[in-house]
PAZAPA-4460 file (N, C-alpha, C; in steps of 0.05 Angstrom, whole numbers, plus 32768, in hexadecimal, padded with zeros to 4 digits):
% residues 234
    n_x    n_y    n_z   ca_x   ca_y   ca_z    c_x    c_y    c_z   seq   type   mol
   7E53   78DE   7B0C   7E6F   78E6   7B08   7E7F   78D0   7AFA     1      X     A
   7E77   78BB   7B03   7E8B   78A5   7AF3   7E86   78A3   7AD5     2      X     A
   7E70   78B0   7AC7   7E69   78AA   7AAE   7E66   78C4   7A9E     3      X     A
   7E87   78D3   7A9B   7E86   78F5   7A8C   7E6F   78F7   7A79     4      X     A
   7E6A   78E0   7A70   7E54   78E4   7A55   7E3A   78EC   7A5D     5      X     A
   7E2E   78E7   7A6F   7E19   78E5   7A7B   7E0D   78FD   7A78     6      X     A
   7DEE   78FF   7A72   7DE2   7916   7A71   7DDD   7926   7A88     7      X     A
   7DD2   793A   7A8C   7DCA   7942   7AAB   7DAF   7937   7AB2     8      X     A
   7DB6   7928   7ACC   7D9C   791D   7AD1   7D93   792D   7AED     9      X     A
   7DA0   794B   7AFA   7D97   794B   7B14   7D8F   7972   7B0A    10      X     A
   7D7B   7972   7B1E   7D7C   798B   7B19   7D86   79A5   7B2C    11      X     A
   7D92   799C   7B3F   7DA6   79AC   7B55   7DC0   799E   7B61    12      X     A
   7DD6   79AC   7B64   7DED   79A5   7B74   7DEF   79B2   7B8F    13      X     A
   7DF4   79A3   7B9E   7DF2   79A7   7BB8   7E0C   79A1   7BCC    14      X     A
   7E16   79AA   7BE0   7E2C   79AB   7BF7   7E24   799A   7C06    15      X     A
   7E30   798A   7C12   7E32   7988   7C2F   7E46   7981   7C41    16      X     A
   7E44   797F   7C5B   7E5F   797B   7C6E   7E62   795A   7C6E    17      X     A
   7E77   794F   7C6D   7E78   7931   7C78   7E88   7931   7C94    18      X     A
   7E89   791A   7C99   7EA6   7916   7CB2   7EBA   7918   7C9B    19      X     A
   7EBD   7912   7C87   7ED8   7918   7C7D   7EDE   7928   7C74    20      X     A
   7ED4   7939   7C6D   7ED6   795B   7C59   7EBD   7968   7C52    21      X     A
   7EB7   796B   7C3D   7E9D   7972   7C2C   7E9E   7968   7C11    22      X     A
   7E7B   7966   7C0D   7E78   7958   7BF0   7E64   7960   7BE6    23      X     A
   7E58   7954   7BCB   7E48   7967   7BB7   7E35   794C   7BB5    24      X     A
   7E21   7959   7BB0   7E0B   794D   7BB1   7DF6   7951   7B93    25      X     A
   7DED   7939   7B7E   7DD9   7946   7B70   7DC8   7940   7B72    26      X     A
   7DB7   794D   7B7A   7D93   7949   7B7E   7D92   792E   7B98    27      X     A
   7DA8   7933   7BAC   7DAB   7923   7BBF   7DBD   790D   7BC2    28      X     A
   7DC8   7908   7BA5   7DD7   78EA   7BA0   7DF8   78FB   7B9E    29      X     A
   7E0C   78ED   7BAB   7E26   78F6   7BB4   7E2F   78ED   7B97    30      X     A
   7E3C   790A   7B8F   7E54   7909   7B78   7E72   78EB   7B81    31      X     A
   7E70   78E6   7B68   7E8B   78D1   7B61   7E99   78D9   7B59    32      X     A
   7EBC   78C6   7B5E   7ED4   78CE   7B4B   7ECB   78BB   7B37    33      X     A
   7EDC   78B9   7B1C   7ED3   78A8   7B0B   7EDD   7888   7B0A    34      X     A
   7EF0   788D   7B30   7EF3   7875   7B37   7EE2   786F   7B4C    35      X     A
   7ECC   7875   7B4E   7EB2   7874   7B5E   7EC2   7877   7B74    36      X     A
   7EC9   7889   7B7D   7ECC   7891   7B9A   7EC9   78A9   7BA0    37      X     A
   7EB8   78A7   7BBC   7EAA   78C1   7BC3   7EBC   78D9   7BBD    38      X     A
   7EAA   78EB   7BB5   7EBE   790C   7BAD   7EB1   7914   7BC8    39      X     A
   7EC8   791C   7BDA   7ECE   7924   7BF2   7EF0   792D   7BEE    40      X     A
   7EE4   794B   7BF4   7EFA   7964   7BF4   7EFD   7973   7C0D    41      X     A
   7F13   797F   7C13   7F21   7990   7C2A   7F08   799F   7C2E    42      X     A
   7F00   79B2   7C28   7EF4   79CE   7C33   7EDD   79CD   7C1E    43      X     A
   7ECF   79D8   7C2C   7EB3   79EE   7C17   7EB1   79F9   7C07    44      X     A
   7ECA   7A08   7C04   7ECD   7A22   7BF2   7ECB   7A06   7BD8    45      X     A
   7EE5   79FA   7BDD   7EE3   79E1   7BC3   7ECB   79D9   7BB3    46      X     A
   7EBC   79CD   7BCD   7EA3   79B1   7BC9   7E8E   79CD   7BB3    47      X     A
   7E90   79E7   7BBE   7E7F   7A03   7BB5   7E8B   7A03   7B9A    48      X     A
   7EA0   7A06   7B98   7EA3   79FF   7B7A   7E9F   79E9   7B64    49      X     A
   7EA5   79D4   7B74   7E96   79BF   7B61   7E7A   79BD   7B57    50      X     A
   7E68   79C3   7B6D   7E4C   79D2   7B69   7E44   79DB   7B59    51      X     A
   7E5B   79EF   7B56   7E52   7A08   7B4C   7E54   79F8   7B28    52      X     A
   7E6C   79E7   7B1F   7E70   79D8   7B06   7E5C   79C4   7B09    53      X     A
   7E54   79B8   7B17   7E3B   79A3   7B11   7E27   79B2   7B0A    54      X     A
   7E1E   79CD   7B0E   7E0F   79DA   7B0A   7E08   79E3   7AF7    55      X     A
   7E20   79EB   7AED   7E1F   79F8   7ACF   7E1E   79E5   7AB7    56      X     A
   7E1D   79CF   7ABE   7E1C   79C1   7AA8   7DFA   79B9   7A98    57      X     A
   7DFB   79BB   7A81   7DEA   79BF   7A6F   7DDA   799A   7A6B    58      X     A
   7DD3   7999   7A59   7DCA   797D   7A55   7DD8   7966   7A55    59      X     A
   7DFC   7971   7A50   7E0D   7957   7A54   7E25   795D   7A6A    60      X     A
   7E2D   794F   7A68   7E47   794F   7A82   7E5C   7957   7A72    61      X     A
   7E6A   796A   7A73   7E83   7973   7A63   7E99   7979   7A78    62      X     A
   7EAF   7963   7A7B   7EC1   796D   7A92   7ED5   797F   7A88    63      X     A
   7ED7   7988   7A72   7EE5   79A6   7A6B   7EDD   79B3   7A7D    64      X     A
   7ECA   79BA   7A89   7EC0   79D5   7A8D   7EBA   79D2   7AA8    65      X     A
   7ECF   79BB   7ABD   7EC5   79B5   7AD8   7EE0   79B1   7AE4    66      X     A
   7EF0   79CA   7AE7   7F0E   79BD   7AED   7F11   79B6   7B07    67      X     A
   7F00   79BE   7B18   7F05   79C0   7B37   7EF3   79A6   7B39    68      X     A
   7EE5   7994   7B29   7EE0   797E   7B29   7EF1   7967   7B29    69      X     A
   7F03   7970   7B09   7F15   7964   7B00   7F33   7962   7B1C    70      X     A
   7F30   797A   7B20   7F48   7974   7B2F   7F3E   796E   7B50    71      X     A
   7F2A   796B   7B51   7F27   7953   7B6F   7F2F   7937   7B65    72      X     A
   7F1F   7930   7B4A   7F24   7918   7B46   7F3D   790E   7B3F    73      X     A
   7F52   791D   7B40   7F6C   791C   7B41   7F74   7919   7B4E    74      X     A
   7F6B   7923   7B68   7F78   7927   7B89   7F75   7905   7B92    75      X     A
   7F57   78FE   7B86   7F51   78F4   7B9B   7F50   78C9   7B8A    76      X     A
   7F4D   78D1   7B6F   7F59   78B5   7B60   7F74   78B4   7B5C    77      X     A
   7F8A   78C3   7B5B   7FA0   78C1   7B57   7FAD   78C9   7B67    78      X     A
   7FB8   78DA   7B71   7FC4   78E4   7B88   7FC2   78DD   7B9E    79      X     A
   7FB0   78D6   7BAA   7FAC   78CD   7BC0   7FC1   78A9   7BC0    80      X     A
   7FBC   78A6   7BA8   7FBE   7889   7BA6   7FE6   7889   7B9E    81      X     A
   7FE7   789A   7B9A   8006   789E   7B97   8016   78B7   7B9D    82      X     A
   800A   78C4   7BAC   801B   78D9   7BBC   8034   78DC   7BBF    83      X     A
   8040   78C2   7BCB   8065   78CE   7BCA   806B   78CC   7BAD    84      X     A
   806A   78B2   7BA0   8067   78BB   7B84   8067   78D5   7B6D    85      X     A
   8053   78E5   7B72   804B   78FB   7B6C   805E   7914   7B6F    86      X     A
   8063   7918   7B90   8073   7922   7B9F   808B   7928   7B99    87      X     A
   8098   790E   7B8F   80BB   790E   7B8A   80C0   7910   7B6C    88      X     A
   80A9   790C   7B61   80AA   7915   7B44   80AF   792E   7B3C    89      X     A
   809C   793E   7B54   8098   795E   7B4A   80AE   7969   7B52    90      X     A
   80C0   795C   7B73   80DA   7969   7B87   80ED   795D   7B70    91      X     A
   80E9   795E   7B57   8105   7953   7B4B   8101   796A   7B40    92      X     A
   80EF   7975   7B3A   80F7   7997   7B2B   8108   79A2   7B34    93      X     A
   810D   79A2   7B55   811C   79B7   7B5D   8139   79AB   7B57    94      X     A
   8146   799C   7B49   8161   7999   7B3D   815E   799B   7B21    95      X     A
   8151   79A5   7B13   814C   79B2   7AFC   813C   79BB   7AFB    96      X     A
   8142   79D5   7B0E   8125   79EE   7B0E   812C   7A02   7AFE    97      X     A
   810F   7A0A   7AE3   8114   7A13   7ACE   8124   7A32   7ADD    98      X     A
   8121   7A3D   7AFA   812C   7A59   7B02   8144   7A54   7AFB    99      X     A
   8152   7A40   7AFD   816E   7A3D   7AFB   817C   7A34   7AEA   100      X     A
   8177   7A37   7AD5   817B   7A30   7AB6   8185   7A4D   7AA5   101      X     A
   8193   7A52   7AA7   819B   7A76   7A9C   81A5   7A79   7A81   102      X     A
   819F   7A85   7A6D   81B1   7A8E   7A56   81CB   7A99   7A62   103      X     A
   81DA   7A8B   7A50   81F6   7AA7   7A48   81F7   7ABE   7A38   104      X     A
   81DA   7ABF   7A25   81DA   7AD9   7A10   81C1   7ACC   7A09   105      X     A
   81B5   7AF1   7A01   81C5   7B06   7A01   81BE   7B12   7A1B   106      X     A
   81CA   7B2B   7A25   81D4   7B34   7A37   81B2   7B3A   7A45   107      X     A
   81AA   7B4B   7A31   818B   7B53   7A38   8172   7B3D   7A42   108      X     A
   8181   7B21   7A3A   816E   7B0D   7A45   817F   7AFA   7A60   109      X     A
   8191   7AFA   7A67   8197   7AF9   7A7B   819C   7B0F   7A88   110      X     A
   8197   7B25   7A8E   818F   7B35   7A9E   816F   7B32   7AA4   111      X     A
   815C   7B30   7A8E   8144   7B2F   7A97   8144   7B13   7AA8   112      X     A
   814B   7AFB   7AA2   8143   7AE9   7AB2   8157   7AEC   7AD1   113      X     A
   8168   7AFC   7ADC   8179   7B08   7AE6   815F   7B0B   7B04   114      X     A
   8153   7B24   7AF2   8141   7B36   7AF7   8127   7B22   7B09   115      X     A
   8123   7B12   7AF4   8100   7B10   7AF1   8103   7AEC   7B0F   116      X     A
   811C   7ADB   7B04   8119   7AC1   7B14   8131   7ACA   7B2F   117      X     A
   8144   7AD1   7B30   8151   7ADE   7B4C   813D   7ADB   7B61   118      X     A
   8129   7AF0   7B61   8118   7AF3   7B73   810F   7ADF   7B80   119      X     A
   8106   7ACB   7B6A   80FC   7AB4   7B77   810B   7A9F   7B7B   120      X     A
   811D   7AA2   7B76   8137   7A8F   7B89   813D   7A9A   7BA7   121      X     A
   8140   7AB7   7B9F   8140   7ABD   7BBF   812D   7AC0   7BD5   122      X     A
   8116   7ABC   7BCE   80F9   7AB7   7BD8   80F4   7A9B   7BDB   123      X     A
   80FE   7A83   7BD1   8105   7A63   7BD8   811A   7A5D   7BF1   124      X     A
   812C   7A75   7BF2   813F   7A6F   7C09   8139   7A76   7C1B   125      X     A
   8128   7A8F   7C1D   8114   7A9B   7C3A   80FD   7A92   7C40   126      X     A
   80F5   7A86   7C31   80E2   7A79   7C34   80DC   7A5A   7C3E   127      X     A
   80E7   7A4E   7C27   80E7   7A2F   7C28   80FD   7A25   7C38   128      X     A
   8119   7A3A   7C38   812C   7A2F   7C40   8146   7A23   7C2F   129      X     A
   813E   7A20   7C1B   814C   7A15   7C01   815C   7A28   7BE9   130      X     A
   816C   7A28   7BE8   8178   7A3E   7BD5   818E   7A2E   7BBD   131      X     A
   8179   7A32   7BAB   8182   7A26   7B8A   8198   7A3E   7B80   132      X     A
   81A2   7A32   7B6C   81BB   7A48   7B5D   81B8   7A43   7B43   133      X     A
   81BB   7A59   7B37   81B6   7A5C   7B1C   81CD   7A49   7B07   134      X     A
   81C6   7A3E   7AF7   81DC   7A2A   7AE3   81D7   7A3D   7ACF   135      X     A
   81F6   7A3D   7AC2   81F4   7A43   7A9B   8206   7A2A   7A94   136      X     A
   81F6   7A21   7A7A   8208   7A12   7A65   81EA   79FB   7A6C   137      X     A
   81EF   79E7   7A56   81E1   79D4   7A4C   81DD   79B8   7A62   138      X     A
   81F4   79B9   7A6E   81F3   79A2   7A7A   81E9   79A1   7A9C   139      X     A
   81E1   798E   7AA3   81D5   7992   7ABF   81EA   7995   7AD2   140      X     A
   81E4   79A4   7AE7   81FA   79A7   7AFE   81EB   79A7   7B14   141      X     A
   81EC   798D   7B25   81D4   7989   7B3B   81D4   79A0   7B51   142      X     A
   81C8   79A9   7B5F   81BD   79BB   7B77   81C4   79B2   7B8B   143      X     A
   81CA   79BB   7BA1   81CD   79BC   7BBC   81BB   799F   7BC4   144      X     A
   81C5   7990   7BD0   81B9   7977   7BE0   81A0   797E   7BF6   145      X     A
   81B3   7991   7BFC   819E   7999   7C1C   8186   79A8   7C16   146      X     A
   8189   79B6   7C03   8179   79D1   7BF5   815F   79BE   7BE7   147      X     A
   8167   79AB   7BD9   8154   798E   7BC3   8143   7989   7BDE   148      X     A
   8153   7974   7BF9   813F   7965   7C05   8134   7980   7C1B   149      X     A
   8138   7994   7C1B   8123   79A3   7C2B   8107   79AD   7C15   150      X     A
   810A   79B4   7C02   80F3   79AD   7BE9   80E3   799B   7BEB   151      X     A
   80F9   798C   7BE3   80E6   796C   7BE5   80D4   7965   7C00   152      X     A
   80DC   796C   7C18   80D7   7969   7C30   80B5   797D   7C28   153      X     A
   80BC   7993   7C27   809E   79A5   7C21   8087   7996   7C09   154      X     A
   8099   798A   7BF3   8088   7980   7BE3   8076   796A   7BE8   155      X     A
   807E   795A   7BFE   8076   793E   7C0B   8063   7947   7C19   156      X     A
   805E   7966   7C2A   8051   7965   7C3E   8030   796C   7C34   157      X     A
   8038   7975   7C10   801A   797C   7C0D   800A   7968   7C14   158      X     A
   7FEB   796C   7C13   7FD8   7960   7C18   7FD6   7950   7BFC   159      X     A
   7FC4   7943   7BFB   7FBB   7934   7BDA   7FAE   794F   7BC6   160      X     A
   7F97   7956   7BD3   7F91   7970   7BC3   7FA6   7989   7BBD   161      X     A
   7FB3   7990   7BCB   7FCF   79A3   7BC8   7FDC   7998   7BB8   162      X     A
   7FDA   7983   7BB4   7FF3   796B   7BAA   7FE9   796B   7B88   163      X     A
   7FD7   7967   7B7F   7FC1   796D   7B70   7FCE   7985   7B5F   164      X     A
   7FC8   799A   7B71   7FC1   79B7   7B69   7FE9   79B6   7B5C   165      X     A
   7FEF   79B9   7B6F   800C   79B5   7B6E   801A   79AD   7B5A   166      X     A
   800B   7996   7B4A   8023   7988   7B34   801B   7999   7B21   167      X     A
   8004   79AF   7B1F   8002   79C0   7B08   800F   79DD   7AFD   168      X     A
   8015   79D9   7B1C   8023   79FA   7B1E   8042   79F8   7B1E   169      X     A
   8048   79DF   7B1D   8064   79DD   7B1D   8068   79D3   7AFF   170      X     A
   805C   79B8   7AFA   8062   79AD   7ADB   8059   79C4   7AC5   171      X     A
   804C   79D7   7ACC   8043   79ED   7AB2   805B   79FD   7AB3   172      X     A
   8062   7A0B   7ACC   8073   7A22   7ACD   808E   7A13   7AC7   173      X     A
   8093   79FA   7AD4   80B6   79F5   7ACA   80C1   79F1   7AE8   174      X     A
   80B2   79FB   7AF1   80C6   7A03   7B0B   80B3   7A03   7B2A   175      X     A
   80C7   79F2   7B38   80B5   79EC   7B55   80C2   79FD   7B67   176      X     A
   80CF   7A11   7B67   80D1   7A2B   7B73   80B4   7A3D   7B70   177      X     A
   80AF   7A3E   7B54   808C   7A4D   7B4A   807D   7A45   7B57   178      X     A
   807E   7A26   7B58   8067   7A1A   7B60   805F   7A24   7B81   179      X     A
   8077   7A20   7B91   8075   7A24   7BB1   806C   7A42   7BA5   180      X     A
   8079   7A56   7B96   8072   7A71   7B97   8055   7A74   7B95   181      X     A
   804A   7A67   7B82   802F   7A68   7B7A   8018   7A65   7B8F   182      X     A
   802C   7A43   7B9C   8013   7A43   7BB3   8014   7A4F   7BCC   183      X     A
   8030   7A5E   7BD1   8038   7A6C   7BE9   8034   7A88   7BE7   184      X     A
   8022   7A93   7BD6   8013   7AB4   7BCB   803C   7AC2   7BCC   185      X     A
   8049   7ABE   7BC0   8066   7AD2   7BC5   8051   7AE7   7BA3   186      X     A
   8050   7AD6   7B96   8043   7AF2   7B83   8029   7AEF   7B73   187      X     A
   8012   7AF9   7B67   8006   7AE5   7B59   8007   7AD0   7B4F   188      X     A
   7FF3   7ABF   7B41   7FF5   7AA9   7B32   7FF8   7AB7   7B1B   189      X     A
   7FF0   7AC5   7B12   7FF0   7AD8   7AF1   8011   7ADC   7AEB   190      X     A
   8014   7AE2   7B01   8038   7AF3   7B05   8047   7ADD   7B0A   191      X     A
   8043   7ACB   7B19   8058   7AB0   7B0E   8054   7AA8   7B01   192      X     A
   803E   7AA1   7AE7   8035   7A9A   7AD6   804A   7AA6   7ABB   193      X     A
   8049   7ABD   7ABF   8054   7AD2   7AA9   807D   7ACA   7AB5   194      X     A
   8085   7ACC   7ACC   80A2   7AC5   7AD4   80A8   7AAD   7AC9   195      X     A
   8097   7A9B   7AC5   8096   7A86   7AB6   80A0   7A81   7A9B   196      X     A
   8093   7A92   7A91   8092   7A97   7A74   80AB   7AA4   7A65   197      X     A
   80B9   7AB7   7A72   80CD   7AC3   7A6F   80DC   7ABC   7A5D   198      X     A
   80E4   7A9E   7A53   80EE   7A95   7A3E   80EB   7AA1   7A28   199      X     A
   80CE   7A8D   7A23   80B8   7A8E   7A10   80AC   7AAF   7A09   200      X     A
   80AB   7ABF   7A1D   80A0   7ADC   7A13   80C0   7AE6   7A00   201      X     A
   80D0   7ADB   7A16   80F1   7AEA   7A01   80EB   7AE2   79E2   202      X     A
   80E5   7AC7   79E0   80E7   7AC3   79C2   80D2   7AC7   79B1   203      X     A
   80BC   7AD7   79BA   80A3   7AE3   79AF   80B1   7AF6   79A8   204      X     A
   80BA   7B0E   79B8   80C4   7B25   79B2   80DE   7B1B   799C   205      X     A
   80EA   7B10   7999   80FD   7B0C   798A   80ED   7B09   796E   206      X     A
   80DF   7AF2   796F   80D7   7AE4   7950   80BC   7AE5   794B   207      X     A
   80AB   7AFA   795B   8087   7B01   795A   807C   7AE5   7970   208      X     A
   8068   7AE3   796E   8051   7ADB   7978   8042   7AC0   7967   209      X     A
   8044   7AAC   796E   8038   7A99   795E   801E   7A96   796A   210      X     A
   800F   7A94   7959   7FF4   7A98   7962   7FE5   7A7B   7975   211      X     A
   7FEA   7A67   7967   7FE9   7A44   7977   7FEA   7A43   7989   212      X     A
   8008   7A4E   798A   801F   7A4E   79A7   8011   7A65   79BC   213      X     A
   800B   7A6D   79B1   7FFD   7A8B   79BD   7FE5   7A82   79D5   214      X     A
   7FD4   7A6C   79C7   7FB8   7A5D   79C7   7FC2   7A4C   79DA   215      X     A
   7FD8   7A3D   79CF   7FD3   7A27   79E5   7FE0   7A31   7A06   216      X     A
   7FF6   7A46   7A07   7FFD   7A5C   7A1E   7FEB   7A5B   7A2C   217      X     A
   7FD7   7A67   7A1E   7FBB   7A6F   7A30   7FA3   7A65   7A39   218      X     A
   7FA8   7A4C   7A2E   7FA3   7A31   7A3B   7FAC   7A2E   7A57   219      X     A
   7FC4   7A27   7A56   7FDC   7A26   7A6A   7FD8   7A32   7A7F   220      X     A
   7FD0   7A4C   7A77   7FD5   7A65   7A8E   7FB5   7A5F   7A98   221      X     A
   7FAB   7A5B   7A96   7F89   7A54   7A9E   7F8D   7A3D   7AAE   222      X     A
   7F91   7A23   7AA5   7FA3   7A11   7ABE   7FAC   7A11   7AC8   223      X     A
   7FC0   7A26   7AC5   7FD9   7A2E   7AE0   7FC3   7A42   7AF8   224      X     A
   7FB6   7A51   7AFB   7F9F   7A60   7AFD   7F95   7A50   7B10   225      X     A
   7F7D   7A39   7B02   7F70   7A2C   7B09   7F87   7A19   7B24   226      X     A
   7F96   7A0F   7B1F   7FA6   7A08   7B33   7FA8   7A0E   7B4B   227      X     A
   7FB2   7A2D   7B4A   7FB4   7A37   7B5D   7F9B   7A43   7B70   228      X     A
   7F7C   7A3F   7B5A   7F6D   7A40   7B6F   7F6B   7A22   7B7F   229      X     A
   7F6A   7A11   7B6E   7F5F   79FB   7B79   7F78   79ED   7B9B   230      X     A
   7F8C   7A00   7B98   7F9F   79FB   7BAE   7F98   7A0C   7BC1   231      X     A
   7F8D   7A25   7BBD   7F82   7A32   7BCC   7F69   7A2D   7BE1   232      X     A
   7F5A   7A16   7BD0   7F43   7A17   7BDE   7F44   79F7   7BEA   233      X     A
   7F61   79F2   7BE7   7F6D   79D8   7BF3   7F71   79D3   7C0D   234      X     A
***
């Protein structure tokens, strides 16, 4: 694991339980971060997935195609190692959370975002406890004090792997209202994925479809995805 280049030298991946979680095994020898430290993860379902990517890999090591790899070694070289860090970076969304950013015109697009982010403002206040308010105009207008550090309070308590999963579903979508939505099942990942987008689909329909922009979206939406499994099985 410490050496992505490396060809495959094992011919099975394997599970097992530790005292500290579970870990993956090739042809007996314990998977590395690429800061040589043991890959030891929360649950099974996880360590089963990484497996399942050590597995598939062909004559070379390609970490494209190993995200639930990639994102242990996230958890567990970086995050771990800077957690509050991490934490207060992402709880600063919620004073410029993209839900609360509104047009003044035209009428038909602030009604849709009306429509589409409301919900999930009012699903942050029954939920989390916190209730954001929508801003119009350019300039910042800070949020509720009490509403920020009860966020922030939830954002601190993830685990390192949640924490992980977490900075993807918030830094993609814009917004760490999504993100709690995402990892708190209030609606699909597809469907906050797309509430997300709401902008960006307005100005498709306005000016077509750029095809790039199109490409790299769907990129996006495959990491946002992947995220929310890898918090899942956190």
């Amino acid at each position: 694991m410490s050496n992505w280049k490396q060809k495959r030298f094992w011919k099975a991946a394997t599970t097992s339980e530790t005292p500290d979680g579970f870990t993956v095994h090739l042809d007996g020898r314990l998977v590395k971060t690429p800061a040589k430290a043991a890959l030891i993860v929360p649950t099974l379902a996880m360590a089963d997935a990484i497996a399942v990517e050590w597995d598939a890999q062909q004559e070379g090591i390609n970490p494209e195609t190993m995200p639930f790899t990639r994102s242990a070694n996230a958890a567990i070289d970086k995050v771990a190692n800077q957690h509050a860090e991490v934490a207060e970076m992402l709880a600063d969304y919620g004073d410029s959370d993209l839900l609360c950013y509104r047009a003044d015109s035209p009428q038909e697009l602030v009604a849709r975002q009306a429509a589409e982010w409301d919900p999930a403002l009012d699903w942050a206040e029954q939920t989390l406890g916190a209730r954001l308010h929508p801003r119009h105009g350019l300039s910042h207008q800070a949020q509720d004090q009490a509403a920020l550090a009860q966020l922030r309070q939830a954002v601190h308590s993830l685990s390192n792997y949640q924490l992980a999963a977490f900075h993807d579903l918030v830094s993609m979508s814009g917004s760490l209202v999504l993100g709690f939505a995402a990892a708190y099942n209030w609606r699909t990942a597809d469907e906050i994925w797309r509430i997300s987008r709401l902008d960006e689909t307005w100005q498709e329909e306005q000016w077509g479809v750029d095809d790039e922009a199109k490409a790299t979206a769907e990129l996006k939406r495959r990491a946002f995805l992947h995220a929310k499994s890898f918090y899942d099985f956190s």
